[in-house]
PyMOL Python script that loads the backbone (N, CA, C, O; Angstrom):
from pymol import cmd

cmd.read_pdbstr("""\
ATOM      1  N   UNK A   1      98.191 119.692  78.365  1.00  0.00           N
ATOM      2  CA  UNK A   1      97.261 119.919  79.448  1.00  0.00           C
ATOM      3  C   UNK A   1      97.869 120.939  80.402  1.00  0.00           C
ATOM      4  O   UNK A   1      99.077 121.054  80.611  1.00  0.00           O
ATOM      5  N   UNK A   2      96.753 121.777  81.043  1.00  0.00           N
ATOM      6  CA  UNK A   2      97.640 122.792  81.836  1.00  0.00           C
ATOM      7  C   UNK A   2      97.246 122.470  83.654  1.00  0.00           C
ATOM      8  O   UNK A   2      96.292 122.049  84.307  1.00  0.00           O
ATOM      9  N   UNK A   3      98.338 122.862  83.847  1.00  0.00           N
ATOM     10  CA  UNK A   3      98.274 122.022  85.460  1.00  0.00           C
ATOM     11  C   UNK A   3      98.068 123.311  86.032  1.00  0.00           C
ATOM     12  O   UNK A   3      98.741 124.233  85.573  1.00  0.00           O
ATOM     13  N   UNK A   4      97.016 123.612  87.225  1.00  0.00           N
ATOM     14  CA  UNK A   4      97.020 124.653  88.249  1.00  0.00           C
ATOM     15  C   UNK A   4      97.241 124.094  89.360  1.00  0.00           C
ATOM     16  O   UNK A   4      96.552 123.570  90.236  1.00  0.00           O
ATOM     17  N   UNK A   5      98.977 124.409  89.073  1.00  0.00           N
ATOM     18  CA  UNK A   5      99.541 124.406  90.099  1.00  0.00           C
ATOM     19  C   UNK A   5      99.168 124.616  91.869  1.00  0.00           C
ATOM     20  O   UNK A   5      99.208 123.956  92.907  1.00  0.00           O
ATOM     21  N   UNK A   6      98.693 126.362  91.268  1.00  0.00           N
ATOM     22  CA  UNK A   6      98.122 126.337  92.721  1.00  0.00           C
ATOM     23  C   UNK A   6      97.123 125.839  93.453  1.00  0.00           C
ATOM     24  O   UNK A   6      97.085 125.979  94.676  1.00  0.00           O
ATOM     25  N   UNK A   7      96.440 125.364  92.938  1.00  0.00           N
ATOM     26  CA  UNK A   7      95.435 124.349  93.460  1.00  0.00           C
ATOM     27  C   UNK A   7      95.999 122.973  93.749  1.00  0.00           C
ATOM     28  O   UNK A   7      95.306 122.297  94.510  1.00  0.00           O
ATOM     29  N   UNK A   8      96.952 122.500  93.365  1.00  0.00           N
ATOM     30  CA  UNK A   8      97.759 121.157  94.048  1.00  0.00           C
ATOM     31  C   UNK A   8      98.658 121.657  95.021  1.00  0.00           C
ATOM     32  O   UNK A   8      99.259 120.887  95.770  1.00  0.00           O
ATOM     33  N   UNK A   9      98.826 123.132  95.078  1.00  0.00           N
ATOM     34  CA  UNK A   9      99.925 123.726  96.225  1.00  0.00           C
ATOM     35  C   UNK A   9      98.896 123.548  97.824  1.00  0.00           C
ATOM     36  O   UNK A   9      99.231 123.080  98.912  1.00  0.00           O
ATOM     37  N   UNK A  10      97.639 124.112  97.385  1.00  0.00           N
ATOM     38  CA  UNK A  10      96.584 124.356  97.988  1.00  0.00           C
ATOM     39  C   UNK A  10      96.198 122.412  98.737  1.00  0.00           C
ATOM     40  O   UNK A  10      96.197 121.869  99.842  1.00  0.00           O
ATOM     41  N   UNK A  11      96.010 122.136  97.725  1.00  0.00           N
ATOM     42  CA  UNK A  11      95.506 120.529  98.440  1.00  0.00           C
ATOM     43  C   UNK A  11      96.260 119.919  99.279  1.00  0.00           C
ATOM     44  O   UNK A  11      95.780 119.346 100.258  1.00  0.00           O
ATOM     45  N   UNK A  12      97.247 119.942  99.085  1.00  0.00           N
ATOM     46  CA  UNK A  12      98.920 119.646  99.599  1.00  0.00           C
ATOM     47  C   UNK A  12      99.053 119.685 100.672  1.00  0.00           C
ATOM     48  O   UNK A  12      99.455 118.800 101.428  1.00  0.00           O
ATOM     49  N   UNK A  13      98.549 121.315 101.016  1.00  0.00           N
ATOM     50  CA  UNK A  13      98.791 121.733 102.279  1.00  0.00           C
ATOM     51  C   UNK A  13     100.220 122.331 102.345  1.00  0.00           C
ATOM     52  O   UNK A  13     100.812 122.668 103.370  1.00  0.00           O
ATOM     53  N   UNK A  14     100.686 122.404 101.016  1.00  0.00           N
ATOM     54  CA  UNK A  14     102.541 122.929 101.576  1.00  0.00           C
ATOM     55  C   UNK A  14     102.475 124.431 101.462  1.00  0.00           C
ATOM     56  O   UNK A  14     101.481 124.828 100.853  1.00  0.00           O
ATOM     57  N   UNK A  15     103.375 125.445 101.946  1.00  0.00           N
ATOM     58  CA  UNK A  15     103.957 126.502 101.520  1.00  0.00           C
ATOM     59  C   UNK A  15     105.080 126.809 100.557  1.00  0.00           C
ATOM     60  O   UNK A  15     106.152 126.205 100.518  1.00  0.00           O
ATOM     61  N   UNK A  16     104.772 127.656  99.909  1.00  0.00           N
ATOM     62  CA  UNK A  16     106.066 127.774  99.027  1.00  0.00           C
ATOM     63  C   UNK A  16     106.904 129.087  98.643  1.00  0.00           C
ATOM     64  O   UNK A  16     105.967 129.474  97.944  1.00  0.00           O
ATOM     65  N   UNK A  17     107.495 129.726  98.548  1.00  0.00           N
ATOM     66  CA  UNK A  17     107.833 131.055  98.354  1.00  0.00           C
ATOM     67  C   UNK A  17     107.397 131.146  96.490  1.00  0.00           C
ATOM     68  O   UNK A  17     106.997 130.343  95.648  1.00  0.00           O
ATOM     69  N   UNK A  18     107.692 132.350  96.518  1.00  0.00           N
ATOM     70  CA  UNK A  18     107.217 132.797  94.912  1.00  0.00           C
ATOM     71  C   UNK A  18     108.083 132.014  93.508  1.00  0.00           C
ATOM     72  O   UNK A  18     107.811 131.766  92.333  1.00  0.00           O
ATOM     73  N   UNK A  19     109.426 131.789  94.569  1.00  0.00           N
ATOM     74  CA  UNK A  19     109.944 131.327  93.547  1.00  0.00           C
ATOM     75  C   UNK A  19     110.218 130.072  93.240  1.00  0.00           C
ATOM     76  O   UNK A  19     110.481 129.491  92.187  1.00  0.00           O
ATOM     77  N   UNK A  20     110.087 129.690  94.578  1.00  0.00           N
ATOM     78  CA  UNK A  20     109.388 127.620  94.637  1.00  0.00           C
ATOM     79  C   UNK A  20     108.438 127.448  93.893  1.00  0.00           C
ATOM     80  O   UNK A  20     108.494 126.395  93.258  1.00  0.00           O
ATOM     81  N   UNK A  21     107.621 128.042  93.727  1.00  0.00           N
ATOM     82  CA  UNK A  21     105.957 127.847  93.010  1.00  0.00           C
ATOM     83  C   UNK A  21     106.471 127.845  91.837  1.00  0.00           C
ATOM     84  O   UNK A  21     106.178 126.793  91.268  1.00  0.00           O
ATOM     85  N   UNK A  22     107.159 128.591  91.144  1.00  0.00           N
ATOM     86  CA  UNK A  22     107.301 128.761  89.576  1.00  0.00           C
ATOM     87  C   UNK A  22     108.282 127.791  89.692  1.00  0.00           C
ATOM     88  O   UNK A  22     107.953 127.051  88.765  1.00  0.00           O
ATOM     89  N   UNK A  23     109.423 127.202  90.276  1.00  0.00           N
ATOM     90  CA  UNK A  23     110.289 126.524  89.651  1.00  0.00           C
ATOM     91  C   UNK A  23     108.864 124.951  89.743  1.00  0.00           C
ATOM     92  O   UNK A  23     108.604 124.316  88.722  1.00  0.00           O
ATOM     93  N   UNK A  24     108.153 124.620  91.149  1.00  0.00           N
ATOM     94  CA  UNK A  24     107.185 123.707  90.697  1.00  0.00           C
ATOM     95  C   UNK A  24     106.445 123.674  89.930  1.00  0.00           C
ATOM     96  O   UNK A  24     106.042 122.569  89.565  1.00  0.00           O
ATOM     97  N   UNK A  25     106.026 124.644  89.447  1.00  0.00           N
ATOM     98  CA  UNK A  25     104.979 124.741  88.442  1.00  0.00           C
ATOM     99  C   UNK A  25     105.850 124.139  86.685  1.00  0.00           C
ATOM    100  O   UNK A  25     105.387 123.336  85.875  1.00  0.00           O
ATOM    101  N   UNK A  26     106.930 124.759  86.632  1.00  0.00           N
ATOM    102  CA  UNK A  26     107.912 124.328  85.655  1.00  0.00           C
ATOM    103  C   UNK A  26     108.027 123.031  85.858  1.00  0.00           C
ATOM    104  O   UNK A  26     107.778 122.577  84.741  1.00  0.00           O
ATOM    105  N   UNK A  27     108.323 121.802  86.815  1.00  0.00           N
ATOM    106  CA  UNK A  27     108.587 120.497  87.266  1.00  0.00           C
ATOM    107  C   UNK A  27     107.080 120.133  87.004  1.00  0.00           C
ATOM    108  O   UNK A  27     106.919 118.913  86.996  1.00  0.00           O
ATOM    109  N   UNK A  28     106.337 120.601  86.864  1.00  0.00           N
ATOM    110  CA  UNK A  28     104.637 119.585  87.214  1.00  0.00           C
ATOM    111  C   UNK A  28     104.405 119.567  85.823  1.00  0.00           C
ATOM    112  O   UNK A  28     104.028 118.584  85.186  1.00  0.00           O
ATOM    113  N   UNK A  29     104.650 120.717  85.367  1.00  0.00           N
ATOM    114  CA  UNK A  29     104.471 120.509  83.388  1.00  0.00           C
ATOM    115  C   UNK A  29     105.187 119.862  82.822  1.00  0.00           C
ATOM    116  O   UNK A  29     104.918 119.550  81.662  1.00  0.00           O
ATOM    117  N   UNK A  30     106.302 119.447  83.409  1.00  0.00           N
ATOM    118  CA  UNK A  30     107.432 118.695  82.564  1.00  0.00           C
ATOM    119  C   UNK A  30     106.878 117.166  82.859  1.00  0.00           C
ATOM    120  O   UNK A  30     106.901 116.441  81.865  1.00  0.00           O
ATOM    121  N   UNK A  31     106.315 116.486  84.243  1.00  0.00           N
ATOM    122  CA  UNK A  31     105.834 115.641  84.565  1.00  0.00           C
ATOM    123  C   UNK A  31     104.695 115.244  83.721  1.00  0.00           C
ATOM    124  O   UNK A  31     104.499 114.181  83.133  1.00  0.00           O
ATOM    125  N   UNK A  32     103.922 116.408  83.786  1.00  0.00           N
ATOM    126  CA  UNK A  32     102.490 116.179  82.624  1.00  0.00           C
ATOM    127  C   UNK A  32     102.627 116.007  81.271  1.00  0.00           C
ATOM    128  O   UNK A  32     101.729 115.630  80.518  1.00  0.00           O
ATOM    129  N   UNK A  33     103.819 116.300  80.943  1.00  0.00           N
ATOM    130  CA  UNK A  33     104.747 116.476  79.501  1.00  0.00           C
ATOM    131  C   UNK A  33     104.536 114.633  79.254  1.00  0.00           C
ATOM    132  O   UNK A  33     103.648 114.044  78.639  1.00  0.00           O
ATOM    133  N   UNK A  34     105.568 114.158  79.901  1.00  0.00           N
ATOM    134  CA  UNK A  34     106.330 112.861  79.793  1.00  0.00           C
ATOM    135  C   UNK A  34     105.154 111.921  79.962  1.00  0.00           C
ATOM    136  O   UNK A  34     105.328 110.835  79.408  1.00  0.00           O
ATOM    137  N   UNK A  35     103.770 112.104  80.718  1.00  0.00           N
ATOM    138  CA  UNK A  35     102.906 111.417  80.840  1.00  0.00           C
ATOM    139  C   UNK A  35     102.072 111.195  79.547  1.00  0.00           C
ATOM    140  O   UNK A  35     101.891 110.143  78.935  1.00  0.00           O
ATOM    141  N   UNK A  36     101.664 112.293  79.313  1.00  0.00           N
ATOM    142  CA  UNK A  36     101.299 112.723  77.989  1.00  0.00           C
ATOM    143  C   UNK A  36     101.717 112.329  77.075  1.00  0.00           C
ATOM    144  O   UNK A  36     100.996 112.173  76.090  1.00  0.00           O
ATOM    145  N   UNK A  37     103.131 111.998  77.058  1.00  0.00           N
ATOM    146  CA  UNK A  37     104.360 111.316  75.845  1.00  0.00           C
ATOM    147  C   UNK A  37     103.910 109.769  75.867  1.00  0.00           C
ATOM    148  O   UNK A  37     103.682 109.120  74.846  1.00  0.00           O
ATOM    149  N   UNK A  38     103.799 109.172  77.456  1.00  0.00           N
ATOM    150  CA  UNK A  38     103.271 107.487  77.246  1.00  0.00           C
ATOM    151  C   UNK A  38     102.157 107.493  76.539  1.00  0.00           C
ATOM    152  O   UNK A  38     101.943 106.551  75.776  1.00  0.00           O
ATOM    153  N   UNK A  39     101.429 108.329  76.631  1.00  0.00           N
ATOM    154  CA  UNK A  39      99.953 107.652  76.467  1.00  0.00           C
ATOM    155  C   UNK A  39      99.774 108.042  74.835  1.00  0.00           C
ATOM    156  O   UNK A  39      98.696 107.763  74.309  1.00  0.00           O
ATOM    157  N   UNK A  40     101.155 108.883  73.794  1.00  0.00           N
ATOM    158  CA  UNK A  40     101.048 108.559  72.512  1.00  0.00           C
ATOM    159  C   UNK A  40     101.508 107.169  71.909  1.00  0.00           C
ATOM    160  O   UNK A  40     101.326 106.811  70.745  1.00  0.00           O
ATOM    161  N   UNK A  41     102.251 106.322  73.094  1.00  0.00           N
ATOM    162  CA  UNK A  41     103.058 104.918  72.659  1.00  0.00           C
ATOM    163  C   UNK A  41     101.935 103.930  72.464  1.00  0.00           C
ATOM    164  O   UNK A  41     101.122 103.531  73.298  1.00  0.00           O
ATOM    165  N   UNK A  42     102.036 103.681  71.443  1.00  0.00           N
ATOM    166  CA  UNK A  42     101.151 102.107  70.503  1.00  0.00           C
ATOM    167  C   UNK A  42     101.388 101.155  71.814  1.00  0.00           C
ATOM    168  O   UNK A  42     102.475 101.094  72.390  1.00  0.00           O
ATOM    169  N   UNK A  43     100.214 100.413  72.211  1.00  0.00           N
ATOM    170  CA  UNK A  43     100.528  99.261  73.455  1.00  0.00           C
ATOM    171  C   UNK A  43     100.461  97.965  72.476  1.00  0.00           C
ATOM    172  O   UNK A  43      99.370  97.968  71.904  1.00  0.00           O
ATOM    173  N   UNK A  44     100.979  97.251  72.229  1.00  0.00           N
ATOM    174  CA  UNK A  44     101.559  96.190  71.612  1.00  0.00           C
ATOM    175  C   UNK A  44     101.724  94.731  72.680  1.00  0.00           C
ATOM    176  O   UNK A  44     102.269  94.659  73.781  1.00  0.00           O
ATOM    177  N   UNK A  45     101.252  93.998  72.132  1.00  0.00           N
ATOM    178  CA  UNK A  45     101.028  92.758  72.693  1.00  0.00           C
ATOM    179  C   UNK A  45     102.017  91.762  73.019  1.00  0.00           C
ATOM    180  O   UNK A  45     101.803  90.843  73.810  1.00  0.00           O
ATOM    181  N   UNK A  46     103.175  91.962  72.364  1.00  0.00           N
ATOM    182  CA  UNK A  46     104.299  91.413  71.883  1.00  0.00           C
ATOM    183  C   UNK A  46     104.971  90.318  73.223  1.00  0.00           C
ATOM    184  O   UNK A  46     105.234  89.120  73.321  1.00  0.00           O
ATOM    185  N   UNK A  47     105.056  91.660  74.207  1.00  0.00           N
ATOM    186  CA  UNK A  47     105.618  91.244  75.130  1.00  0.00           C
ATOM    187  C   UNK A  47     104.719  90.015  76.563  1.00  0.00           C
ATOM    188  O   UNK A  47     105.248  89.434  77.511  1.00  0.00           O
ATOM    189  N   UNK A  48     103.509  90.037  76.192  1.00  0.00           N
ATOM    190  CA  UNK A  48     102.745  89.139  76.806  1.00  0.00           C
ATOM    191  C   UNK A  48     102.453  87.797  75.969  1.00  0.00           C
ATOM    192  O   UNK A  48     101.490  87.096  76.276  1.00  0.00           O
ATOM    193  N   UNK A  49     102.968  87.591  75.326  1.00  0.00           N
ATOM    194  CA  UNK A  49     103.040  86.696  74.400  1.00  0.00           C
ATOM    195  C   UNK A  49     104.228  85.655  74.746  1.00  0.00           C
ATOM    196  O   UNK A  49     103.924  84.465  74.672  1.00  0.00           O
ATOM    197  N   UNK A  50     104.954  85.837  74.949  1.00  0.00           N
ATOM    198  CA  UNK A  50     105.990  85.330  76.106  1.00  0.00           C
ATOM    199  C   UNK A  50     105.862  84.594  77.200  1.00  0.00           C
ATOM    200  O   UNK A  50     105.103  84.959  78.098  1.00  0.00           O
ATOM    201  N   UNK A  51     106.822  83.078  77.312  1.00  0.00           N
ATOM    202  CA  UNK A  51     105.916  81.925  78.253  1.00  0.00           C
ATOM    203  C   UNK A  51     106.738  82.454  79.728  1.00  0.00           C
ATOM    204  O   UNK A  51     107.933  82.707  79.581  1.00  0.00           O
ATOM    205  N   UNK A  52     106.216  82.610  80.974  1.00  0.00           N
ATOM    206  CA  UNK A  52     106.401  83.119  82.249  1.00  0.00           C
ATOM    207  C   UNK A  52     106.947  81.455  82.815  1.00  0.00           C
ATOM    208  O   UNK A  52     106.561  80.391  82.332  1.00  0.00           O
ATOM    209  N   UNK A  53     107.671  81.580  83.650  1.00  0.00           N
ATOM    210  CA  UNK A  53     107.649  80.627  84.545  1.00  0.00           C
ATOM    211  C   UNK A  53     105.972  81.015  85.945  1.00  0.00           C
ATOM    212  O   UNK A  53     105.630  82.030  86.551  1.00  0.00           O
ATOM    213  N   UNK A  54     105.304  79.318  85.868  1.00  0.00           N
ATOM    214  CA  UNK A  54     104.343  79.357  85.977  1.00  0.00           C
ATOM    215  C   UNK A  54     103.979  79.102  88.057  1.00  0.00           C
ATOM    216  O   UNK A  54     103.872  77.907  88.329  1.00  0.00           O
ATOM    217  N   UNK A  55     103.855  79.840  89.019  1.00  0.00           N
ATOM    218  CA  UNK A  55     104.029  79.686  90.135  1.00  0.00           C
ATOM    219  C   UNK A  55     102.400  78.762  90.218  1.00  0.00           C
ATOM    220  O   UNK A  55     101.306  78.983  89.698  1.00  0.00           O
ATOM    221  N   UNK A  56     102.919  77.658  91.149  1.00  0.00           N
ATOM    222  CA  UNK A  56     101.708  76.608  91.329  1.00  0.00           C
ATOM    223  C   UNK A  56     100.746  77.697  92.431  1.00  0.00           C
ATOM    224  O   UNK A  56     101.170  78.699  93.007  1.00  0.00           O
ATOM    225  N   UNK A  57      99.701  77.264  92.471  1.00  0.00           N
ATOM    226  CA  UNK A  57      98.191  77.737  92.737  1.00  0.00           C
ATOM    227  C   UNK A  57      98.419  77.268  94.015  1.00  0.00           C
ATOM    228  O   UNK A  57      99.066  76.222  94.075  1.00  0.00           O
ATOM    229  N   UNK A  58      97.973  77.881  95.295  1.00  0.00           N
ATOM    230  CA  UNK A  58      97.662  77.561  96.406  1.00  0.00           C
ATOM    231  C   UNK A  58      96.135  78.081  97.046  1.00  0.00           C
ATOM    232  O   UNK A  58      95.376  78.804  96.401  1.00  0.00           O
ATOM    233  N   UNK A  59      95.917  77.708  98.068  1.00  0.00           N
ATOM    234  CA  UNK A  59      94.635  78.012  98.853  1.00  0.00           C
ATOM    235  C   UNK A  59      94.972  79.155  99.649  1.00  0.00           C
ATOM    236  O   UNK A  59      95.965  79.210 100.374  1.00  0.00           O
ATOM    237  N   UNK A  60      94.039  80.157  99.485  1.00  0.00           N
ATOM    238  CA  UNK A  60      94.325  81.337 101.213  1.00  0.00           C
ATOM    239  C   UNK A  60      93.627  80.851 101.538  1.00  0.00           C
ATOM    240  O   UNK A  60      92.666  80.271 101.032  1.00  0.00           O
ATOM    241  N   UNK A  61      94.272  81.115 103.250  1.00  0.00           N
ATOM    242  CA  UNK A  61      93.452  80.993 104.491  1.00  0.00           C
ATOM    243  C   UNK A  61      93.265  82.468 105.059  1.00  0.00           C
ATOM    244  O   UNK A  61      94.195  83.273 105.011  1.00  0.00           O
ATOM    245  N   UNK A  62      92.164  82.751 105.537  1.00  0.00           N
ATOM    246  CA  UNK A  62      91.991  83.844 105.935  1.00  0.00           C
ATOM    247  C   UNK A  62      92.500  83.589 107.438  1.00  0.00           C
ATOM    248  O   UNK A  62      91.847  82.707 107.995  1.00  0.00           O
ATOM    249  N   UNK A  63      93.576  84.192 108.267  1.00  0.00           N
ATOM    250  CA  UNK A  63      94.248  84.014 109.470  1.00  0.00           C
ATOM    251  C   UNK A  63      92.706  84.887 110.343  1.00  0.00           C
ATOM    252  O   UNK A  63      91.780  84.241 110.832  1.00  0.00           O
ATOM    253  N   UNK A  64      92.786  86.384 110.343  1.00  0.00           N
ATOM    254  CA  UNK A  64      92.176  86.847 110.874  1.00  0.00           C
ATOM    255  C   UNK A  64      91.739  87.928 110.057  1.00  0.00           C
ATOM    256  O   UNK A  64      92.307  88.587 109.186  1.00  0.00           O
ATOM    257  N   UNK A  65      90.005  87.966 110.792  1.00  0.00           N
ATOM    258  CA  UNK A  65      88.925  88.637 109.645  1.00  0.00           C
ATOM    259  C   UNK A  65      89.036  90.294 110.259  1.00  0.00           C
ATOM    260  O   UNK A  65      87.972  90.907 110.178  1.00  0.00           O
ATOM    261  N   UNK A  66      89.753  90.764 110.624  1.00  0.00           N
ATOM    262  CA  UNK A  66      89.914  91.926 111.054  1.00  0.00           C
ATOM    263  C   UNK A  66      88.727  92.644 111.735  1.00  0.00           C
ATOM    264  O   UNK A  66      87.810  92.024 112.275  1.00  0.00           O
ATOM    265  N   UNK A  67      88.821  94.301 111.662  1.00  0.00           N
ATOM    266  CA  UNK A  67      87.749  95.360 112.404  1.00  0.00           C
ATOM    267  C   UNK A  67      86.461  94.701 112.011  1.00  0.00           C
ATOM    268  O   UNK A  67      85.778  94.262 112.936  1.00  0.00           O
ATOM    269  N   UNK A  68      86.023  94.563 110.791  1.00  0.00           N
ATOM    270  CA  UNK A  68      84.991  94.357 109.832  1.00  0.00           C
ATOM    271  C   UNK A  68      84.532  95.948 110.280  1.00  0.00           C
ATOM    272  O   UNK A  68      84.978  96.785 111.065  1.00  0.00           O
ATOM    273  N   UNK A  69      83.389  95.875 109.332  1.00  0.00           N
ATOM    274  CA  UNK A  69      82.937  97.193 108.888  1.00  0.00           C
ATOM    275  C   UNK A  69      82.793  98.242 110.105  1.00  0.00           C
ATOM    276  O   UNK A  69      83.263  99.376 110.200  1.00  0.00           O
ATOM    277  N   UNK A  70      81.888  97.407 111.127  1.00  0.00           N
ATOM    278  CA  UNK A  70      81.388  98.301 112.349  1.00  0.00           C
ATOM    279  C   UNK A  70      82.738  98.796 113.016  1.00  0.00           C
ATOM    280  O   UNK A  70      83.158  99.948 113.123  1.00  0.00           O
ATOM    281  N   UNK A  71      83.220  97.770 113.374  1.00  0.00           N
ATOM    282  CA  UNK A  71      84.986  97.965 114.492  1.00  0.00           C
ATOM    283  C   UNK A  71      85.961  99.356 113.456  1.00  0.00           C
ATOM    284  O   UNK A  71      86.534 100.269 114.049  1.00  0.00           O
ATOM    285  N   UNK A  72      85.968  99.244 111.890  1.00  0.00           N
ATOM    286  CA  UNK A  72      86.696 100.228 111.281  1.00  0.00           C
ATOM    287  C   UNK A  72      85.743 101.257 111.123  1.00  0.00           C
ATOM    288  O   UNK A  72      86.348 102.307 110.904  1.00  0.00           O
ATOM    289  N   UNK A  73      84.307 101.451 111.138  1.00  0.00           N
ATOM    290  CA  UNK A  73      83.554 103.028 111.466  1.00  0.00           C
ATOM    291  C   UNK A  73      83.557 103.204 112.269  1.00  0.00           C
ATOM    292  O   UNK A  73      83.126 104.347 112.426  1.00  0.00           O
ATOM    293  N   UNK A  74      83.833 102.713 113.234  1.00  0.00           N
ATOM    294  CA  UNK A  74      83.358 102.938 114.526  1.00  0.00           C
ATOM    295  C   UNK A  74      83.714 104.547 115.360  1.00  0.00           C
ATOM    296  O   UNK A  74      83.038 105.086 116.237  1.00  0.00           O
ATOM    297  N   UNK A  75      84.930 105.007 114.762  1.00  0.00           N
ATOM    298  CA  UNK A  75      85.322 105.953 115.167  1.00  0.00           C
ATOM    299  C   UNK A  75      85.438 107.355 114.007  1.00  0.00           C
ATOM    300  O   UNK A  75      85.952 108.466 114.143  1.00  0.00           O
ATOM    301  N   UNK A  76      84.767 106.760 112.943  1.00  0.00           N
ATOM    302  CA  UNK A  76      84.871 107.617 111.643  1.00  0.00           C
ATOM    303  C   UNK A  76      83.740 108.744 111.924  1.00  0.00           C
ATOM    304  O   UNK A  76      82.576 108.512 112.251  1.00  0.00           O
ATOM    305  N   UNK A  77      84.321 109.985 111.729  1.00  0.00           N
ATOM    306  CA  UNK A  77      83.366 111.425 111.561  1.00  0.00           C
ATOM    307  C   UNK A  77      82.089 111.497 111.063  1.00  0.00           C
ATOM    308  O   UNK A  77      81.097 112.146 111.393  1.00  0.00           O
ATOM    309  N   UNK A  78      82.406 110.387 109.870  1.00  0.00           N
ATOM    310  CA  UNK A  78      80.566 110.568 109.447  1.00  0.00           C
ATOM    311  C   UNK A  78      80.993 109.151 108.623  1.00  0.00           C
ATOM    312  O   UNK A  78      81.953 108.714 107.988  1.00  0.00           O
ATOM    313  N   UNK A  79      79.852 108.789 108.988  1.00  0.00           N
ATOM    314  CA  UNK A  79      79.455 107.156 107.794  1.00  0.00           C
ATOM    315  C   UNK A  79      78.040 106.864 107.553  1.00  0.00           C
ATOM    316  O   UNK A  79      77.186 107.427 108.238  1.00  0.00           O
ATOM    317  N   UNK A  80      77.682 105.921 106.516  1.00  0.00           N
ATOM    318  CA  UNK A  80      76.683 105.713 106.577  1.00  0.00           C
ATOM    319  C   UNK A  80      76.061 103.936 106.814  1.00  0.00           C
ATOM    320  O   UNK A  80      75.153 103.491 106.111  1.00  0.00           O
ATOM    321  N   UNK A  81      76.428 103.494 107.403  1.00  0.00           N
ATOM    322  CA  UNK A  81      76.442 102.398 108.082  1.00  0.00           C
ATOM    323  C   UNK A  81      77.531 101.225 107.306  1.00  0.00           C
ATOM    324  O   UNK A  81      78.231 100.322 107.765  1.00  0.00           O
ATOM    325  N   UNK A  82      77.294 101.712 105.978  1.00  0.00           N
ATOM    326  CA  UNK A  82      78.771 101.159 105.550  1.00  0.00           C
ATOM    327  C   UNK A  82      80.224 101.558 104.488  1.00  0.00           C
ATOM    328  O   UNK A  82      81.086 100.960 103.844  1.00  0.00           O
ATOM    329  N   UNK A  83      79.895 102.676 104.749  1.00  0.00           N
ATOM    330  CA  UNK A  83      81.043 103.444 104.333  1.00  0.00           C
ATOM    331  C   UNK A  83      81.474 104.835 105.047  1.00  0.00           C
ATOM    332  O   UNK A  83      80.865 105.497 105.887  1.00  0.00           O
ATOM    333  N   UNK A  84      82.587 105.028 104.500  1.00  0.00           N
ATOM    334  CA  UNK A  84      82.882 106.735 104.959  1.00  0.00           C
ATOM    335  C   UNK A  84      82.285 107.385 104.656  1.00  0.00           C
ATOM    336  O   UNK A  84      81.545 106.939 103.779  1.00  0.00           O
ATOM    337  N   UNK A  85      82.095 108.530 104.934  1.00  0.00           N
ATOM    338  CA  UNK A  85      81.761 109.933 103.879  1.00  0.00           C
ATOM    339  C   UNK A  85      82.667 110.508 104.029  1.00  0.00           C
ATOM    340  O   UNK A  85      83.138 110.790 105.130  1.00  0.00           O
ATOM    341  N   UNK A  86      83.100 110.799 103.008  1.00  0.00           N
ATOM    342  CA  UNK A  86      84.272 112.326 103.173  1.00  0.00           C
ATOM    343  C   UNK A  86      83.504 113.131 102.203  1.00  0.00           C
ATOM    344  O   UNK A  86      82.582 112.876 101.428  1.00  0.00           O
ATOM    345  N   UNK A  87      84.489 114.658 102.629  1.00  0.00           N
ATOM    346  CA  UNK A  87      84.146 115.894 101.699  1.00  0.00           C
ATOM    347  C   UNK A  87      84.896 115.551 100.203  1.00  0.00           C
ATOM    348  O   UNK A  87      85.953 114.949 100.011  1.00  0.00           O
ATOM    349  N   UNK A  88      84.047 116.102  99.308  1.00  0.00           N
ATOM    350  CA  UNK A  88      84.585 116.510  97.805  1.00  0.00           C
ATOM    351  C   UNK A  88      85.814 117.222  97.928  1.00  0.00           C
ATOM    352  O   UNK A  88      85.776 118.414  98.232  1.00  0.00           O
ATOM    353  N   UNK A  89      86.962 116.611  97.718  1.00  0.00           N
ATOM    354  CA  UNK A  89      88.056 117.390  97.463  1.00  0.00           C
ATOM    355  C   UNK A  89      88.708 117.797  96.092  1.00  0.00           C
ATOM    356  O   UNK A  89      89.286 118.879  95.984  1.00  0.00           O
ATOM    357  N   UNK A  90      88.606 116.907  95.043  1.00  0.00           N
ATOM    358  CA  UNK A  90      89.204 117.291  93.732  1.00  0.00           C
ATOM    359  C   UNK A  90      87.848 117.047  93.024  1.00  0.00           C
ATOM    360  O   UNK A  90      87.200 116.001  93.078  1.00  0.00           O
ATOM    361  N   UNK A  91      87.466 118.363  92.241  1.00  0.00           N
ATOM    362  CA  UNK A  91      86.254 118.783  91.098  1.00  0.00           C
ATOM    363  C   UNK A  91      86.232 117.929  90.180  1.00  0.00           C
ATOM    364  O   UNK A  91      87.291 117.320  90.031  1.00  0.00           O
ATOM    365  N   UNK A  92      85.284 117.629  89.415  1.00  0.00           N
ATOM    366  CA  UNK A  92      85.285 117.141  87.887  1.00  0.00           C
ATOM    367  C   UNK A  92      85.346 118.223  87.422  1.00  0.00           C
ATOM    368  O   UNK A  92      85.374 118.370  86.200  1.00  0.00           O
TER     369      UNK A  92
END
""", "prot")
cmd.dss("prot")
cmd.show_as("cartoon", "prot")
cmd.util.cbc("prot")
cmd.orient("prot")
């Protein structure tokens, strides 16, 4: 997969000189490399199969119900009575 870099330099918000960019750009492929490498590994069951020591079940109590919706929009740029809106930042 090919990473554009500069567009994660860009989202970031960082600066970089010419030659920061290429040594990151070299580090982000090597990252995408090794990711790429898990996701050829067979997931195998093996290890969940295995008896856990078993922690007993308790009840939550809810202490305190916080902002709730209105108290945490309350100061948000744009919402629609129950969520944020933000801008589109990363494309499909």
């Amino acid at each position: 997969m090919e990473v554009d870099t500069g567009r994660i330099i860009e989202l970031s918000r960082i600066r970089l000189e010419t030659s920061k960019e290429l040594i990151f750009s070299r580090q982000m492929q090597q990252i995408i490399s090794w990711v790429e490498e898990i996701d050829t590994i067979s997931e195998t069951r093996d290890h969940l199969d295995m008896e856990l020591p078993c922690t007993p079940l308790r009840e939550d109590y809810v202490v305190d119900s916080g902002l709730g919706t209105a108290g945490a929009l309350a100061n948000a740029p744009e919402c629609d009575g129950e969520f944020f809106i933000v801008s589109e930042v990363i494309k499909k």
